[in-house]
C-alpha positions as CSV (number, residue, x, y, z in Angstrom):
1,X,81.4,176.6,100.4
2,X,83.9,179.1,101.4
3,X,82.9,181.7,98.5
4,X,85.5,184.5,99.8
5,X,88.7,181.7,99.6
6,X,92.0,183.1,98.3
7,X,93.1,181.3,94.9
8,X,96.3,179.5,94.5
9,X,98.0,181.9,92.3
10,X,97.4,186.0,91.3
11,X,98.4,188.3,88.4
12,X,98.9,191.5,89.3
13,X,98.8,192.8,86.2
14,X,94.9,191.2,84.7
15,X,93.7,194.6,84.0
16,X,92.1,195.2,87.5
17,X,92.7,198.8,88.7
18,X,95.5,199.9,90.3
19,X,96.0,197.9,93.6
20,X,93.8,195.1,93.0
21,X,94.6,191.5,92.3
22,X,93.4,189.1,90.2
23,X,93.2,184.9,90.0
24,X,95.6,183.8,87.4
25,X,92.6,181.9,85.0
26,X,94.1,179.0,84.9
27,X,94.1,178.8,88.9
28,X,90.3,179.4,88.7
29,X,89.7,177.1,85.8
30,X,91.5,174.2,88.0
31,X,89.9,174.8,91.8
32,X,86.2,175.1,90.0
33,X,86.8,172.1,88.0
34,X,87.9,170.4,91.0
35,X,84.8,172.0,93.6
36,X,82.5,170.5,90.7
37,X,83.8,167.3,90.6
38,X,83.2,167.0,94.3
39,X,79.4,168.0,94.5
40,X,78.7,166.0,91.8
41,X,80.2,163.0,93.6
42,X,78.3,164.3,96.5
43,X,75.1,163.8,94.2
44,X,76.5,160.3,93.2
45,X,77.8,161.3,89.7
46,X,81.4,159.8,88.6
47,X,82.9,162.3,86.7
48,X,85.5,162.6,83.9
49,X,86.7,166.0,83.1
50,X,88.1,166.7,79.5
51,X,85.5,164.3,78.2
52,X,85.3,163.7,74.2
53,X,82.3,163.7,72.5
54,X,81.3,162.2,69.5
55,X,80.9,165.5,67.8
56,X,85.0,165.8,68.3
57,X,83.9,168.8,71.2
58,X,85.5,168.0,74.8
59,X,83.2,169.0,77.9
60,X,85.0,170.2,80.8
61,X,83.1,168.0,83.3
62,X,80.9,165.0,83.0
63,X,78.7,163.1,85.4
64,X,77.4,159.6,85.1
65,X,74.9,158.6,87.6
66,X,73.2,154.9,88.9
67,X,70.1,155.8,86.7
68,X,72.2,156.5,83.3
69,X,71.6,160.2,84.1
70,X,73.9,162.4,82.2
71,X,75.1,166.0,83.2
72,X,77.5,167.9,81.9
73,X,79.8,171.2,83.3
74,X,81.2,174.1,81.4
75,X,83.7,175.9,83.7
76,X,83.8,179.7,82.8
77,X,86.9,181.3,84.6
78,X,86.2,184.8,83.3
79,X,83.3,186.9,81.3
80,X,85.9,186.9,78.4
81,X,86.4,183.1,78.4
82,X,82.7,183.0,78.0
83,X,81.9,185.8,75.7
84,X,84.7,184.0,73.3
85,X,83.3,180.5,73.0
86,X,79.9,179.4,71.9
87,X,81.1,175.9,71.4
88,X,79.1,175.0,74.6
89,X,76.1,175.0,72.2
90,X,76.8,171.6,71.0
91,X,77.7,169.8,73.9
92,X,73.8,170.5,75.1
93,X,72.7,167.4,72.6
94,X,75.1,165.4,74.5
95,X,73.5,165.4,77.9
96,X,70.4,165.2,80.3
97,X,71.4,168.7,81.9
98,X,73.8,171.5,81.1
99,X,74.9,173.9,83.8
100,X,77.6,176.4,83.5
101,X,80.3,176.6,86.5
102,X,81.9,179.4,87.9
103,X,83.9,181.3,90.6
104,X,82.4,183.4,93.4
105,X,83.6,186.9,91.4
106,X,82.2,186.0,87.7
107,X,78.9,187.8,87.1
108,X,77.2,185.0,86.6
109,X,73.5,186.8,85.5
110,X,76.0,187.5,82.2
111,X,75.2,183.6,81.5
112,X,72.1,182.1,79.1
113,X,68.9,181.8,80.8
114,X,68.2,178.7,79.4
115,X,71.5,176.6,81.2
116,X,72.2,175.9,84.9
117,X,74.4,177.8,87.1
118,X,76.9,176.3,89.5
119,X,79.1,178.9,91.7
120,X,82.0,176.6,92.9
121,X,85.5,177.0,94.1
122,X,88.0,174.3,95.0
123,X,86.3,172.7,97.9
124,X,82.4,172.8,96.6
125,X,80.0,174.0,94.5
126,X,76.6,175.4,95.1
127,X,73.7,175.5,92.8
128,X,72.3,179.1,91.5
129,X,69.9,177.9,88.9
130,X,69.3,174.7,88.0
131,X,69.9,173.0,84.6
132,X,66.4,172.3,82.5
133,X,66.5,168.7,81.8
134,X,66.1,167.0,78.3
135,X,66.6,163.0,78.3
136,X,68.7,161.7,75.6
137,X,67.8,159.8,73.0
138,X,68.5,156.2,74.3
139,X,70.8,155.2,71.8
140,X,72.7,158.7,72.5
141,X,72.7,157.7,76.0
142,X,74.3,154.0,75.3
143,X,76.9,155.6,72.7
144,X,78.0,158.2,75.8
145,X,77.6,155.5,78.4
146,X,80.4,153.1,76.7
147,X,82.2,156.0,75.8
148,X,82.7,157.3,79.6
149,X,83.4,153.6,80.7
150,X,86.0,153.4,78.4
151,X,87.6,156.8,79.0
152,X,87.7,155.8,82.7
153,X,88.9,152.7,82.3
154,X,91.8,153.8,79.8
155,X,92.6,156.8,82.7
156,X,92.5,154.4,85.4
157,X,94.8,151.6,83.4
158,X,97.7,154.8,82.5
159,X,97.6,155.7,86.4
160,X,98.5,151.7,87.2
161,X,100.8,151.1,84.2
162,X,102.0,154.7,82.9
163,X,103.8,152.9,80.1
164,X,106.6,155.4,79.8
């Protein structure tokens, strides 16, 4: 993982001190959602990003696994975008493991005890503590299963026929 990588685009003015540059979070948000994706398809997860639950929340990342296994990512871009939404709380019902992902400068220790911790940028993702597991109820599990096949199979279908 190449944890000193420059990021796509900067802002100079993110409230660093003179001199210094900072990731524009949007940048951040994109190459960690993207370095996640790929080490859980290194673990044999398919992953959906934006995923809906049935509490009306969206995760930011989901894995699926062989075994039914489900994971899920928040992707923190900044101690601000964390400190400002809890909403992570319910997505913890809606998975086997819940792990928080973020970039090589976020102050990670800042982040609950009780979830996983994924450093990533774009190209990988490395694991600083992993996620406690719960298994889902399995009628929870079935409910998210056909959800996620159906999400991917509506993506896959818009990328074939975009239906302008």
């Amino acid at each position: 993982m190449n944890l000193t990588g420059s990021w796509p685009l900067f802002n100079e003015n993110s409230g660093f001190n003179r001199g210094q540059v900072r990731p524009v979070p949007a940048a951040v948000t994109a190459a960690v959602t993207r370095g996640v994706g790929r080490w859980l398809g290194d673990m044999g997860f398919s992953t959906l990003t934006e995923f809906k639950l049935g509490n009306g929340r969206r995760a930011d990342v989901v894995g699926l696994n062989g075994d039914g296994t489900i994971l899920m990512v928040e992707v923190k871009s900044t101690p601000e975008d964390f400190r400002g939404d809890a909403k992570w709380l319910e997505y913890v019902p809606y998975c086997d493991g819940f792990s928080f992902a973020v970039p090589p400068h976020f102050p990670w220790q800042i982040l609950p005890p009780t979830c996983g911790v994924v450093m990533a940028d774009a190209h990988s993702a490395a694991v600083l503590r992993e996620a406690p597991r719960h298994r889902l109820h399995a009628s929870r599990r079935k409910a998210l299963t056909l959800r996620f096949a159906l999400a991917a199979g509506q993506r896959l279908s818009s990328v074939i026929d975009p239906r302008v």
